[in-house]
KEMARSE-260348 format. One record per residue (C-alpha): residue number from 1; x, y, z. Coordinates in Angstrom, 2 decimals, padded with zeros to 5 digits. Layout:
N
<rec seq="NUM" xx="X" yy="Y" zz="Z"/>
...
! end
This chain:
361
<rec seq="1" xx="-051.01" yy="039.37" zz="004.81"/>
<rec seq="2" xx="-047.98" yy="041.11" zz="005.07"/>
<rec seq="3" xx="-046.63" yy="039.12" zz="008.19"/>
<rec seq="4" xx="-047.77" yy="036.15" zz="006.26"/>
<rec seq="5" xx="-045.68" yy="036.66" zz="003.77"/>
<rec seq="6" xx="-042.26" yy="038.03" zz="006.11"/>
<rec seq="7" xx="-042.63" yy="034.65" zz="007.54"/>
<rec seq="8" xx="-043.16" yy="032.42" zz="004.50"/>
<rec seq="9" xx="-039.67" yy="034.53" zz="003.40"/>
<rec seq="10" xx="-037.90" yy="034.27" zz="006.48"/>
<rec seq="11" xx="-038.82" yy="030.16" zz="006.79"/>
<rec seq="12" xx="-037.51" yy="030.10" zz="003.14"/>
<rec seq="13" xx="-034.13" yy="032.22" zz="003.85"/>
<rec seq="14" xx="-033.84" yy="029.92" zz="006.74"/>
<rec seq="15" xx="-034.39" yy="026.60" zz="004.64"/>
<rec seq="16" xx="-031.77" yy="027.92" zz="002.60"/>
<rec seq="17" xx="-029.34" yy="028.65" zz="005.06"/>
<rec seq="18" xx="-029.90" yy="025.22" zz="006.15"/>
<rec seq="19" xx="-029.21" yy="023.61" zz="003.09"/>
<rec seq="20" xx="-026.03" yy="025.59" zz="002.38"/>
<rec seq="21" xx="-024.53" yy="024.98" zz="005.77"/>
<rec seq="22" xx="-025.27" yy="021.28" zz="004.95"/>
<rec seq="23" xx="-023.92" yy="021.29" zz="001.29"/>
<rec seq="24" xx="-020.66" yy="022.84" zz="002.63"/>
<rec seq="25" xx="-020.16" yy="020.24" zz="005.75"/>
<rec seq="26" xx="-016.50" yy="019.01" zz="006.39"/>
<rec seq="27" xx="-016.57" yy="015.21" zz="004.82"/>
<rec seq="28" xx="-014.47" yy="013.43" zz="007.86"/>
<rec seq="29" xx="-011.54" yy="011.94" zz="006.46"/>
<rec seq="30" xx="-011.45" yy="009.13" zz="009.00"/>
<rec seq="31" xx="-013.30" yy="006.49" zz="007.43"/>
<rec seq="32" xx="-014.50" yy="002.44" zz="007.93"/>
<rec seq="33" xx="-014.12" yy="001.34" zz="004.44"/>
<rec seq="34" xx="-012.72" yy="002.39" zz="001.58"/>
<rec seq="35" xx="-015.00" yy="004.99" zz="-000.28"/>
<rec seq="36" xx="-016.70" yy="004.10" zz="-003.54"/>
<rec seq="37" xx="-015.31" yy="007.40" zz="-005.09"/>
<rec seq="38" xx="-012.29" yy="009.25" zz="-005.18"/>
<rec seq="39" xx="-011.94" yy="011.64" zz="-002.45"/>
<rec seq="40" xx="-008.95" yy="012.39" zz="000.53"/>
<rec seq="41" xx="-009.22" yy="009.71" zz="003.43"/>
<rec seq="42" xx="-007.25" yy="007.76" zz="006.08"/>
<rec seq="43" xx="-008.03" yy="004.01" zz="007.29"/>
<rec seq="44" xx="-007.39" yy="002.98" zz="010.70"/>
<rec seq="45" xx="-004.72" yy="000.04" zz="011.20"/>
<rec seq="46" xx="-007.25" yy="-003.16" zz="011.37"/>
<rec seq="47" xx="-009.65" yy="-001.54" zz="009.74"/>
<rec seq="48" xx="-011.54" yy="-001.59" zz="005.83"/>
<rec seq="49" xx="-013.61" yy="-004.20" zz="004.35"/>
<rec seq="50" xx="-012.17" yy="-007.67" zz="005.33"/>
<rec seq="51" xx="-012.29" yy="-011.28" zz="003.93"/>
<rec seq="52" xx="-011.40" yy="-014.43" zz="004.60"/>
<rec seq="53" xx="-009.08" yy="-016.97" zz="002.38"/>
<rec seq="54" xx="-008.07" yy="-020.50" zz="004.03"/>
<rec seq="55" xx="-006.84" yy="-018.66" zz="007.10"/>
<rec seq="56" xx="-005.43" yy="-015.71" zz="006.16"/>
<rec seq="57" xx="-007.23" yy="-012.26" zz="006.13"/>
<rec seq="58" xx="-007.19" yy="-009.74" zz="003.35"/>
<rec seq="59" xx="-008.16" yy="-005.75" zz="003.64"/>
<rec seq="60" xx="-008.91" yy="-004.04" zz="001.09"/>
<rec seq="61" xx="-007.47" yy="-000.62" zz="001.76"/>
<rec seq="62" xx="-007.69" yy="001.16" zz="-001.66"/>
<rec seq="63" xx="-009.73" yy="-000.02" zz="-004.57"/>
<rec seq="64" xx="-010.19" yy="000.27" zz="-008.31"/>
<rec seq="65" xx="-013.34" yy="002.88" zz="-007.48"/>
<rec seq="66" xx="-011.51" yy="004.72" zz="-004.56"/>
<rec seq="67" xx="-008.38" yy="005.47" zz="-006.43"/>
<rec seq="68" xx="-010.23" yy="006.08" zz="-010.17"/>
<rec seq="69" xx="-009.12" yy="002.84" zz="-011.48"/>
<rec seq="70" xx="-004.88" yy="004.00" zz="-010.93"/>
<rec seq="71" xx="-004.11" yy="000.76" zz="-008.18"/>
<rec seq="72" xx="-005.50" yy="-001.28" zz="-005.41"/>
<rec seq="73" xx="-003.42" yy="-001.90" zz="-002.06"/>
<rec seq="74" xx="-004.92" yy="-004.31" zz="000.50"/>
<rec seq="75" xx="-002.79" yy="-006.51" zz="003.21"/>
<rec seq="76" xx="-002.79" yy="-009.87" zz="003.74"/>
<rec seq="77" xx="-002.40" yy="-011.54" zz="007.39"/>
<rec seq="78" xx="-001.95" yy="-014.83" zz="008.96"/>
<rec seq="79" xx="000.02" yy="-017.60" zz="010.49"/>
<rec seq="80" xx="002.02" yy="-019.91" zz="008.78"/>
<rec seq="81" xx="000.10" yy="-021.57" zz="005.96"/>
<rec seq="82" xx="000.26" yy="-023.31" zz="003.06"/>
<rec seq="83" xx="002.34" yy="-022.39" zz="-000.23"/>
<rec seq="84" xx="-000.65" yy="-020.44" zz="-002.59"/>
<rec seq="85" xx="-001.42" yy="-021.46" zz="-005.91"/>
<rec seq="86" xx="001.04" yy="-020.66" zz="-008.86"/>
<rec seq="87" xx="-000.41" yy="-018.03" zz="-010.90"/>
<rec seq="88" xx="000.46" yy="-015.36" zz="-013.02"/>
<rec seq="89" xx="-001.41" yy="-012.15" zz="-014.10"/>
<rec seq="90" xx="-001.53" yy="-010.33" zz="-017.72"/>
<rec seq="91" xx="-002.62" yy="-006.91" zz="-016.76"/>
<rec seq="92" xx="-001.50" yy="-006.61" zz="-013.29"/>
<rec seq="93" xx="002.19" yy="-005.23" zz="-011.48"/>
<rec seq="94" xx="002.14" yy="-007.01" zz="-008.13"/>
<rec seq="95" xx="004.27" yy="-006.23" zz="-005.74"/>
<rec seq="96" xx="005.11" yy="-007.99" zz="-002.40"/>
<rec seq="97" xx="005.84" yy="-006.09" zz="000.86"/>
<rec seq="98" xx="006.78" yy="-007.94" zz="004.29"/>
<rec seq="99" xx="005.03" yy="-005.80" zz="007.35"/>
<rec seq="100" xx="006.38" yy="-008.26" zz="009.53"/>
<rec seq="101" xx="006.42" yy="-011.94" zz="010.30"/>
<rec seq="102" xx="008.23" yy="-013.92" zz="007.29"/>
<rec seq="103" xx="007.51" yy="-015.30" zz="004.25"/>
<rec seq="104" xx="008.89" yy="-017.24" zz="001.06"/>
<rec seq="105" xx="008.49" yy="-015.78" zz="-001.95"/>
<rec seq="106" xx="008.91" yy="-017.67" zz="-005.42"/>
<rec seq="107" xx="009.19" yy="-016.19" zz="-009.21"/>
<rec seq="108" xx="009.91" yy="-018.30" zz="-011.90"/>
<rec seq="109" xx="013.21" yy="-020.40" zz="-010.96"/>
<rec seq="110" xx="014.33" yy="-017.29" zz="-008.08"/>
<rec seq="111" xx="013.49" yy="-017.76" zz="-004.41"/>
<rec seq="112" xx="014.01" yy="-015.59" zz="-001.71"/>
<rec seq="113" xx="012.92" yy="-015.90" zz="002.32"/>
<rec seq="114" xx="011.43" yy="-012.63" zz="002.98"/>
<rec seq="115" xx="011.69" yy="-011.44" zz="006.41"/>
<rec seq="116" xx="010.76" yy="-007.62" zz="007.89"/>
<rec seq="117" xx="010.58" yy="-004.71" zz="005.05"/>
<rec seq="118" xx="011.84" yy="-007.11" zz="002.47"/>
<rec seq="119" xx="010.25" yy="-006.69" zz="-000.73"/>
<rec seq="120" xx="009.73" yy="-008.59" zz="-004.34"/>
<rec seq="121" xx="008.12" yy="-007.08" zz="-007.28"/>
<rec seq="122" xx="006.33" yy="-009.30" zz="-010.20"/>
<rec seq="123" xx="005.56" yy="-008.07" zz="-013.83"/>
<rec seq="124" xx="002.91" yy="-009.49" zz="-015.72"/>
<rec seq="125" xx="003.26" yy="-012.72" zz="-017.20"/>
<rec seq="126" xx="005.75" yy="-013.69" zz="-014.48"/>
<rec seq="127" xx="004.49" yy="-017.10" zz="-012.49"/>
<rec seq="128" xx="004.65" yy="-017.11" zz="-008.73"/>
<rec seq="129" xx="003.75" yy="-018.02" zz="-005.53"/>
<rec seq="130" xx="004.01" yy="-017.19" zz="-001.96"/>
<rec seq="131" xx="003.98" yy="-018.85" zz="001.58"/>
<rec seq="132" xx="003.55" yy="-017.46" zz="004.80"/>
<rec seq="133" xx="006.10" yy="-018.93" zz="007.36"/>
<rec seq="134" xx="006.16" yy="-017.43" zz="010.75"/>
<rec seq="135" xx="003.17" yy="-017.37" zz="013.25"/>
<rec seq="136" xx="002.28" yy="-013.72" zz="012.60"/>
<rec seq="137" xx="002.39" yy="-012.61" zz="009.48"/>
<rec seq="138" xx="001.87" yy="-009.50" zz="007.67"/>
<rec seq="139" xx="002.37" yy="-008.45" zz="004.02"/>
<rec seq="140" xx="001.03" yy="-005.63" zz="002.20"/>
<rec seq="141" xx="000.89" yy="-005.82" zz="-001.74"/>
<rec seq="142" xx="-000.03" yy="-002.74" zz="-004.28"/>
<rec seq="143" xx="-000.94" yy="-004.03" zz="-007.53"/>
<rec seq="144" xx="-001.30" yy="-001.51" zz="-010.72"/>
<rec seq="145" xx="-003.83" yy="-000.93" zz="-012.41"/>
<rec seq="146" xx="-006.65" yy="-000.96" zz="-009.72"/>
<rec seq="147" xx="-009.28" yy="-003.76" zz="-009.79"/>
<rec seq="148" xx="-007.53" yy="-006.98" zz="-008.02"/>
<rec seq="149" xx="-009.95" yy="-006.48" zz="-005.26"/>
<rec seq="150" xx="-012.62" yy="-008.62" zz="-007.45"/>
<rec seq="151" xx="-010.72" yy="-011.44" zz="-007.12"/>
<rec seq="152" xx="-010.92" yy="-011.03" zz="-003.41"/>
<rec seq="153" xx="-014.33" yy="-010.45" zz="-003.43"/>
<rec seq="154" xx="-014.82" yy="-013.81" zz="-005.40"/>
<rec seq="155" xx="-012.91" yy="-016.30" zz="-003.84"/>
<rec seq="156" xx="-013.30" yy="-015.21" zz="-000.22"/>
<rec seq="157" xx="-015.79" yy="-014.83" zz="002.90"/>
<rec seq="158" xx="-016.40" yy="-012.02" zz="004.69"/>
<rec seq="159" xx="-014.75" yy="-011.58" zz="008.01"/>
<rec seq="160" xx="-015.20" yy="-009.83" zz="011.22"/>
<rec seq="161" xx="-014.08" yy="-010.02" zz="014.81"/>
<rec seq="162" xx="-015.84" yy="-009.23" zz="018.01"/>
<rec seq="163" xx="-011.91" yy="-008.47" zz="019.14"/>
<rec seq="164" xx="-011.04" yy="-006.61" zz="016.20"/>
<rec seq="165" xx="-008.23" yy="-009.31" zz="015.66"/>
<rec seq="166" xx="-005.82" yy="-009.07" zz="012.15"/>
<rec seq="167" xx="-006.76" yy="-012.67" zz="011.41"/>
<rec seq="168" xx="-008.17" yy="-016.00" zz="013.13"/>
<rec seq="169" xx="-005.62" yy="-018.01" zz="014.44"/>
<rec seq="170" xx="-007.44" yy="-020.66" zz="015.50"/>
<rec seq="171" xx="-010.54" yy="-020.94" zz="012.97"/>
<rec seq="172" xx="-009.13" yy="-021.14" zz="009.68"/>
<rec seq="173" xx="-011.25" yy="-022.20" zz="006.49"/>
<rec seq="174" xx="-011.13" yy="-024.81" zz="004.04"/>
<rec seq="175" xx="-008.89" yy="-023.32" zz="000.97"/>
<rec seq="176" xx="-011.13" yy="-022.03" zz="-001.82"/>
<rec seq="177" xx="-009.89" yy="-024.57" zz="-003.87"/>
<rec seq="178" xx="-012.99" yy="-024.96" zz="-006.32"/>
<rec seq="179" xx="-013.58" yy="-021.05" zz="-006.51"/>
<rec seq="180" xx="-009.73" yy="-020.41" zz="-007.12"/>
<rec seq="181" xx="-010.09" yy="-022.72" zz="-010.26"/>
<rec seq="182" xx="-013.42" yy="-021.48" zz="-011.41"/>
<rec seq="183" xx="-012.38" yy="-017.58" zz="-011.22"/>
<rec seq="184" xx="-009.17" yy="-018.55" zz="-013.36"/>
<rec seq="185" xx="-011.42" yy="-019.95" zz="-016.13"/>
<rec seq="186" xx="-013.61" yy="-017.35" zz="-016.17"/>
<rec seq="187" xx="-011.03" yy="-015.16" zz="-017.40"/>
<rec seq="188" xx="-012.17" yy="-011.89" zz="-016.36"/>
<rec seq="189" xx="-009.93" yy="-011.81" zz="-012.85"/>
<rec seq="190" xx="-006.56" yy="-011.80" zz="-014.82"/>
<rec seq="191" xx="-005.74" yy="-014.97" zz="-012.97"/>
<rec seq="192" xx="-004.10" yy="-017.60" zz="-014.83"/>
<rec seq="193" xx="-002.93" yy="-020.87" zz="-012.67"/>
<rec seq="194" xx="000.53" yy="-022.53" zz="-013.16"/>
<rec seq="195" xx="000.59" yy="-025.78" zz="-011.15"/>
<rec seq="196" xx="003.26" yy="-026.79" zz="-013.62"/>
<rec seq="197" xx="005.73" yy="-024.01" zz="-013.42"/>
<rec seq="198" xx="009.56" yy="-024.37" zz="-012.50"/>
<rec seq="199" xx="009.54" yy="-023.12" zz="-008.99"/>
<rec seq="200" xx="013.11" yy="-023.33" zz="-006.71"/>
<rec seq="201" xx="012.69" yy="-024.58" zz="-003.87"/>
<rec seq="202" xx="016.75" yy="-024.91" zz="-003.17"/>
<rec seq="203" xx="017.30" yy="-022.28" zz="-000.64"/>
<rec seq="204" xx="020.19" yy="-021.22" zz="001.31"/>
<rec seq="205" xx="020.53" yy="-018.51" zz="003.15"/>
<rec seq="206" xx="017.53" yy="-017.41" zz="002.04"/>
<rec seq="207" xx="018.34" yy="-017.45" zz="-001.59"/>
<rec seq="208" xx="018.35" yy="-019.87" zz="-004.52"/>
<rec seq="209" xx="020.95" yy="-017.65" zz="-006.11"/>
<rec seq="210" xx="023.85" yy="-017.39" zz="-004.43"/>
<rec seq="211" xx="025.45" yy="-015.31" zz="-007.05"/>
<rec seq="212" xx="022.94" yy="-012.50" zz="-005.95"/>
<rec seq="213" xx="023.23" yy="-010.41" zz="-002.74"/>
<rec seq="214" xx="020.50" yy="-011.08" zz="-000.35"/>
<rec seq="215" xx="020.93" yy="-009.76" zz="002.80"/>
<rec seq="216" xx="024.64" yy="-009.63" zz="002.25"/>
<rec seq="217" xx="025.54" yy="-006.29" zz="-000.50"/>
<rec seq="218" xx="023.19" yy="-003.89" zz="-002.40"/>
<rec seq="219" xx="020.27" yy="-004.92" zz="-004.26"/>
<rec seq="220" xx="020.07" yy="-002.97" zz="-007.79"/>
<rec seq="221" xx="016.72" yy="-002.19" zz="-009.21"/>
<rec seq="222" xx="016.59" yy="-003.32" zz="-012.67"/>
<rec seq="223" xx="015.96" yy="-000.76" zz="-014.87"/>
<rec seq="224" xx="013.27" yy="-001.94" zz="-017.16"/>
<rec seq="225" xx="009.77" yy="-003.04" zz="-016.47"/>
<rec seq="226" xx="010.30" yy="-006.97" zz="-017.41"/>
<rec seq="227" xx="012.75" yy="-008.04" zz="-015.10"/>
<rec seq="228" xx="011.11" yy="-009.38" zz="-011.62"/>
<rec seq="229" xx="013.27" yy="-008.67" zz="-008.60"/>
<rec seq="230" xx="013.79" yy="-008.64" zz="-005.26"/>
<rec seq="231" xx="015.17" yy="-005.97" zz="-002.45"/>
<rec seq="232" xx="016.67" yy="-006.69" zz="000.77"/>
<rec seq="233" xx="015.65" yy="-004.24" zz="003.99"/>
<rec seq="234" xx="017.99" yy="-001.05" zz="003.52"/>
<rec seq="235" xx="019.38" yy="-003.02" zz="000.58"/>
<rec seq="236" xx="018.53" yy="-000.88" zz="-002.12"/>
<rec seq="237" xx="019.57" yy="002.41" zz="-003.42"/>
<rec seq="238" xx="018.60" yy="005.36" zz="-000.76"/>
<rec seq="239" xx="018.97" yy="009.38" zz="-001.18"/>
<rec seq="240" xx="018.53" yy="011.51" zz="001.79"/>
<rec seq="241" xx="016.96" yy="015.18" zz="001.42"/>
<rec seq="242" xx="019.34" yy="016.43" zz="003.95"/>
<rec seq="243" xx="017.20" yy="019.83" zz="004.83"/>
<rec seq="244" xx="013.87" yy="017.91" zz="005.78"/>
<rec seq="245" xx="015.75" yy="015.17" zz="007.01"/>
<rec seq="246" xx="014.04" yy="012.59" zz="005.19"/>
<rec seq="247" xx="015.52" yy="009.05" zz="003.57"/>
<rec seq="248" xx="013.94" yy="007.61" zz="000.35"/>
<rec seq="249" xx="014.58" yy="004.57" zz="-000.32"/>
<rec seq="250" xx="013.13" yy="003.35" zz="-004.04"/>
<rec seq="251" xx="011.78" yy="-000.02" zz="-004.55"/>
<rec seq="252" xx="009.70" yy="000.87" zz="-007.69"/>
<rec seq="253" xx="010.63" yy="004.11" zz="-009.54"/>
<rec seq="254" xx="009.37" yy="004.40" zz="-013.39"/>
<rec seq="255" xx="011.60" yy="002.87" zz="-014.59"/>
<rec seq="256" xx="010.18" yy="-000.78" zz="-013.67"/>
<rec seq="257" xx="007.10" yy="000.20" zz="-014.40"/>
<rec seq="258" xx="007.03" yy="001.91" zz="-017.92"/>
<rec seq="259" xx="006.44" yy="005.54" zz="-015.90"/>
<rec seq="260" xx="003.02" yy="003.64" zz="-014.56"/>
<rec seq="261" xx="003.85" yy="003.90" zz="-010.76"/>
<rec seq="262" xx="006.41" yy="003.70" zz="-007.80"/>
<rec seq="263" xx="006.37" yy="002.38" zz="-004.29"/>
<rec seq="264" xx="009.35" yy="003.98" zz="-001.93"/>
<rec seq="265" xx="010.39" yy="004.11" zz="002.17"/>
<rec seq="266" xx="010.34" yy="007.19" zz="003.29"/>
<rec seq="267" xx="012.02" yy="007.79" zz="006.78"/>
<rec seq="268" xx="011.65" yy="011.05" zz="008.71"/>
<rec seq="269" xx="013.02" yy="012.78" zz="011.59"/>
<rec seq="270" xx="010.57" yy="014.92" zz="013.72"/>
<rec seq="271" xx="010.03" yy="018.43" zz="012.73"/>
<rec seq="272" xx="012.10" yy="021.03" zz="014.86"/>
<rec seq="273" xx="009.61" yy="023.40" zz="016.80"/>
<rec seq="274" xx="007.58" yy="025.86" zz="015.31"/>
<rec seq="275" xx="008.88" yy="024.88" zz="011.52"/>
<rec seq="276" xx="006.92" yy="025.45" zz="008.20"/>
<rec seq="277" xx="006.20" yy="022.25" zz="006.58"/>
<rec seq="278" xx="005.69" yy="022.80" zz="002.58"/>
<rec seq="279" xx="002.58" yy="022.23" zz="001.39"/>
<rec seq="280" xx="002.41" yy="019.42" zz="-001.36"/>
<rec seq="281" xx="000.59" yy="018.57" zz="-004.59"/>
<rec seq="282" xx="001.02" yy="015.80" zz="-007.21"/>
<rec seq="283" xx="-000.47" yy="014.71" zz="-010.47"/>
<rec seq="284" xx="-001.37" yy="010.98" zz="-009.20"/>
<rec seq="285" xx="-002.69" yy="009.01" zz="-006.88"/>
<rec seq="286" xx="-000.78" yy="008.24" zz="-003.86"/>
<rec seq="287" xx="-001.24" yy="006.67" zz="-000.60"/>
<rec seq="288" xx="000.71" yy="006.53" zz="002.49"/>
<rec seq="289" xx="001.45" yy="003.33" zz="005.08"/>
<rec seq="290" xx="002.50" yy="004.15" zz="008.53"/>
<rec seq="291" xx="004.90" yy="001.39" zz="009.26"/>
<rec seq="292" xx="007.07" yy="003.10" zz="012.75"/>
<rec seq="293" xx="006.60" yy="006.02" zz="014.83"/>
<rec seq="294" xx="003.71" yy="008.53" zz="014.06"/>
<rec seq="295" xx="002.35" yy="010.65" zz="011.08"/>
<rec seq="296" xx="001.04" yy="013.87" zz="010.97"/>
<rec seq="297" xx="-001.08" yy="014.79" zz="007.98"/>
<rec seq="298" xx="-003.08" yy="017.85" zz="006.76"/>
<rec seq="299" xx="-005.29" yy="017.73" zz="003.47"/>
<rec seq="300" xx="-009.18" yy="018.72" zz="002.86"/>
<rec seq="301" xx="-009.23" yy="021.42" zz="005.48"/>
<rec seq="302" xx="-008.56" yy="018.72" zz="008.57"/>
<rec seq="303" xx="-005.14" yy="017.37" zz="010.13"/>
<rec seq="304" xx="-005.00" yy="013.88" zz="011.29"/>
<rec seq="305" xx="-002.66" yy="011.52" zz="013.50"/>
<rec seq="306" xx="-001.53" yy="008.03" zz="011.92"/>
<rec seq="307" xx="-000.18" yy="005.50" zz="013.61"/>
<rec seq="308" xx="001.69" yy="002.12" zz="013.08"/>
<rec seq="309" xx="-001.23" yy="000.48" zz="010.31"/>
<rec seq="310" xx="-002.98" yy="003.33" zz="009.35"/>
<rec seq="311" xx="-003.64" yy="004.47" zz="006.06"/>
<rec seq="312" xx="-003.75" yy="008.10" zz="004.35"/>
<rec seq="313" xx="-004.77" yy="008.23" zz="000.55"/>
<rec seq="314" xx="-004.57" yy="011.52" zz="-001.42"/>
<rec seq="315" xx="-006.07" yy="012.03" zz="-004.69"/>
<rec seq="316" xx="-004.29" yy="013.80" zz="-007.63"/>
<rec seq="317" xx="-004.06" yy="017.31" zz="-006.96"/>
<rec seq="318" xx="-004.90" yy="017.20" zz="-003.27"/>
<rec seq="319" xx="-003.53" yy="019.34" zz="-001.69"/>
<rec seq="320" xx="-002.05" yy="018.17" zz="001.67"/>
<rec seq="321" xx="001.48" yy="018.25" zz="004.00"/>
<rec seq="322" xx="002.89" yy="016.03" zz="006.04"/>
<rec seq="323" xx="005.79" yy="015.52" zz="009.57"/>
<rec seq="324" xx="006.79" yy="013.81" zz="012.25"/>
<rec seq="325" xx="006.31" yy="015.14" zz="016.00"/>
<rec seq="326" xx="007.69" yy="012.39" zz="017.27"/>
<rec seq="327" xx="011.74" yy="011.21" zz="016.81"/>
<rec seq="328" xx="011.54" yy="008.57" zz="014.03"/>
<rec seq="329" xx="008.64" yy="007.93" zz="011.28"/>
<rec seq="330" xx="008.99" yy="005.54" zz="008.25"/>
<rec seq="331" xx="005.84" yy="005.30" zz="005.59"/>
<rec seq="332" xx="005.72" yy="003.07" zz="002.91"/>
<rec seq="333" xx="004.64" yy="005.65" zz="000.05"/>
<rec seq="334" xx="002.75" yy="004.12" zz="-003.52"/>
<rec seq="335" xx="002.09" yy="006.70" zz="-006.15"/>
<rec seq="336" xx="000.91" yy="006.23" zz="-009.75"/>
<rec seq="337" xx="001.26" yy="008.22" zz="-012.99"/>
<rec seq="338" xx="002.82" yy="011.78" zz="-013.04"/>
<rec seq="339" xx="006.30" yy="012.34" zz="-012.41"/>
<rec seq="340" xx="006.05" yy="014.65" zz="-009.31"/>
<rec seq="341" xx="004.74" yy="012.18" zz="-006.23"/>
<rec seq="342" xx="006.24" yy="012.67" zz="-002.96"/>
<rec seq="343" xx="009.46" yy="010.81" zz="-003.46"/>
<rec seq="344" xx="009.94" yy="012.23" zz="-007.32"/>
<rec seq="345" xx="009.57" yy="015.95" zz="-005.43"/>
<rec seq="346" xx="012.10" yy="014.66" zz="-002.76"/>
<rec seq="347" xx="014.62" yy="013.02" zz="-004.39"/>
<rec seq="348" xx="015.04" yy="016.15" zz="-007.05"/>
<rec seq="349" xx="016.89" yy="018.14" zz="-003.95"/>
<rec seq="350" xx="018.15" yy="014.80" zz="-002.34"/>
<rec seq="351" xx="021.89" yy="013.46" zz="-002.87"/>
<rec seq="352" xx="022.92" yy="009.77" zz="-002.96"/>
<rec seq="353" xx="022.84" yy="008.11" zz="000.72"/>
<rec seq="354" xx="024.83" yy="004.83" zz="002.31"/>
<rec seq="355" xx="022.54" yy="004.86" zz="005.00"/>
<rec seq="356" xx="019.20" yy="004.03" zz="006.03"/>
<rec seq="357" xx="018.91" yy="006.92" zz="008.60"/>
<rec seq="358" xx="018.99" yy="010.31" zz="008.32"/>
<rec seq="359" xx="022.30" yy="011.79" zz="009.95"/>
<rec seq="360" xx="022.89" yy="012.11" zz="013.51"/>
<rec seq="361" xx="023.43" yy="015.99" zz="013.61"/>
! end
């Protein structure tokens, strides 16, 4: 009776130990998809749910559920296509990031040709369209709050690729054009079409405004969060942070966005040898877009490698740090809400900057 009962404890201390060593498992931050709750993760370049529109491909890379409703961020890839339907949105802040490739971007009566790191930003209520113009194309676009991603969902077909390949070159698909219409009367995308709106399409040097710098002087950021505008590559206002060696260059601070969100470039030198990198926490939502070199990240009790493509996003109060080992590294940083992201925390000790680089010595 007695070694009856030692067993039936030990079996039960065991079953216990069991389940605690299970409950307390590392949750790998690598993922295939974006999660359907918030919680720390990083997305592999190609990777994340993917679907198919005409013949361009769109990932979903953050959603409405994996960011707690604060933003969605997918890309969109392709060839050369057709101009998109004019639209506009009521709820949504779109913005418009060139990866690489080239595009033309239209709002209301401005034009620009967007080429490499160019960037246009579009308020609610503003009409516009896009078109992708160079054989490989690549554009990624965070929209506030989250919840685009249905629209996706909608009006598209799933994709895959034996080859893993960003988009189908040669098998495009008929354009959606019956589902586009129908999910704008339904009303519950935030998709209102515009095929009547005053669109420029007298360009010159990449511009319909000639009385605007593109590519040619300093691009301002507005100011207020009703003025659609665009930003040149290095164009914009930077600030370097001159003891980590980092550049931020704002395309979105709060500003534009009624304190709701910003987007940045961060560029950063590699960390000297043996250094202590500071260990970072913010109030929002962020996520980070390795667009050169390599990133080194550390959050939830694991430290990952991201490369050209990849995605990291870290929930509010995460904690988690961040360098370069290697010589150059640029993200792309979005962060909602709170005034204390990355870039806010960076550009408090950071001085006004001319260049897009941080200094030579």
């Amino acid at each position: 009776m007695a070694n009856t009962l030692f067993l039936s404890l030990a079996a039960a201390i065991g079953l216990f130990a069991t389940a605690s060593s299970l409950s307390t498992e590392t949750v790998p931050l690598v993922v295939e998809r974006a999660p359907s709750n918030v919680r720390p993760y990083v997305l592999r370049y190609s990777t994340g749910d993917a679907y198919q529109i005409g013949a361009d491909i769109y990932r979903v890379l953050v959603t409405e559920q994996s960011s707690g409703g604060a933003f969605t961020l997918f890309t969109e890839s392709g060839r050369e296509n057709l101009q998109i339907t004019t639209h506009r949105h009521q709820r949504y802040y779109e913005t418009f990031f060139a990866v690489r490739g080239g595009m033309t971007m239209w709002i209301n009566g401005e034009t620009r040709a967007l080429q490499a790191s160019d960037f246009a930003t579009v308020p609610q209520n503003q009409n516009h369209s896009f078109q992708f113009t160079e054989p490989d194309t690549l554009m990624a676009s965070f929209i506030a709050p989250g919840g685009f991603e249905k629209w996706i969902y909608n009006v598209s077909e799933p994709f895959s690729s034996e080859f893993d390949a960003p988009f189908p070159p040669d098998r495009p698909l008929p354009y959606p054009v019956g589902k586009i219409v129908a999910a704008s009367a339904d009303g519950s995308f935030d998709i209102t079409i515009a095929p009547d709106a005053a669109l420029s399409h007298n360009v010159t040097n990449g511009t319909s405004n000639p009385g605007l710098p593109w590519h040619n002087g300093n691009n301002d950021l507005p100011g207020n969060p009703d003025e659609p505008y665009f930003v040149a590559n290095n164009r914009g206002p930077k600030f370097l942070h001159r003891s980590e060696g980092q550049v931020v260059a704002p395309l979105v601070s709060r500003n534009e966005t009624s304190g709701n969100a910003t987007i940045s470039i961060v560029t950063i030198r590699s960390r000297a040898l043996d250094s202590e990198v500071p260990l970072r926490r913010s109030s929002g939502s962020q996520v980070f877009l390795v667009l050169d070199g390599q990133l080194m990240i550390s959050m939830a009790g694991q430290k990952q490698s991201l490369l050209t493509g990849d995605v990291a996003f870290i929930p509010a109060n995460t904690e988690y740090s961040y360098w370069s080992d290697v010589a150059f590294t640029r993200l792309y940083v979005g962060a909602t809400s709170g005034d204390d992201g990355l870039t806010d925390q960076l550009m408090r000790d950071a001085e006004y900057w001319d260049f897009a680089l941080y200094p030579s010595s």
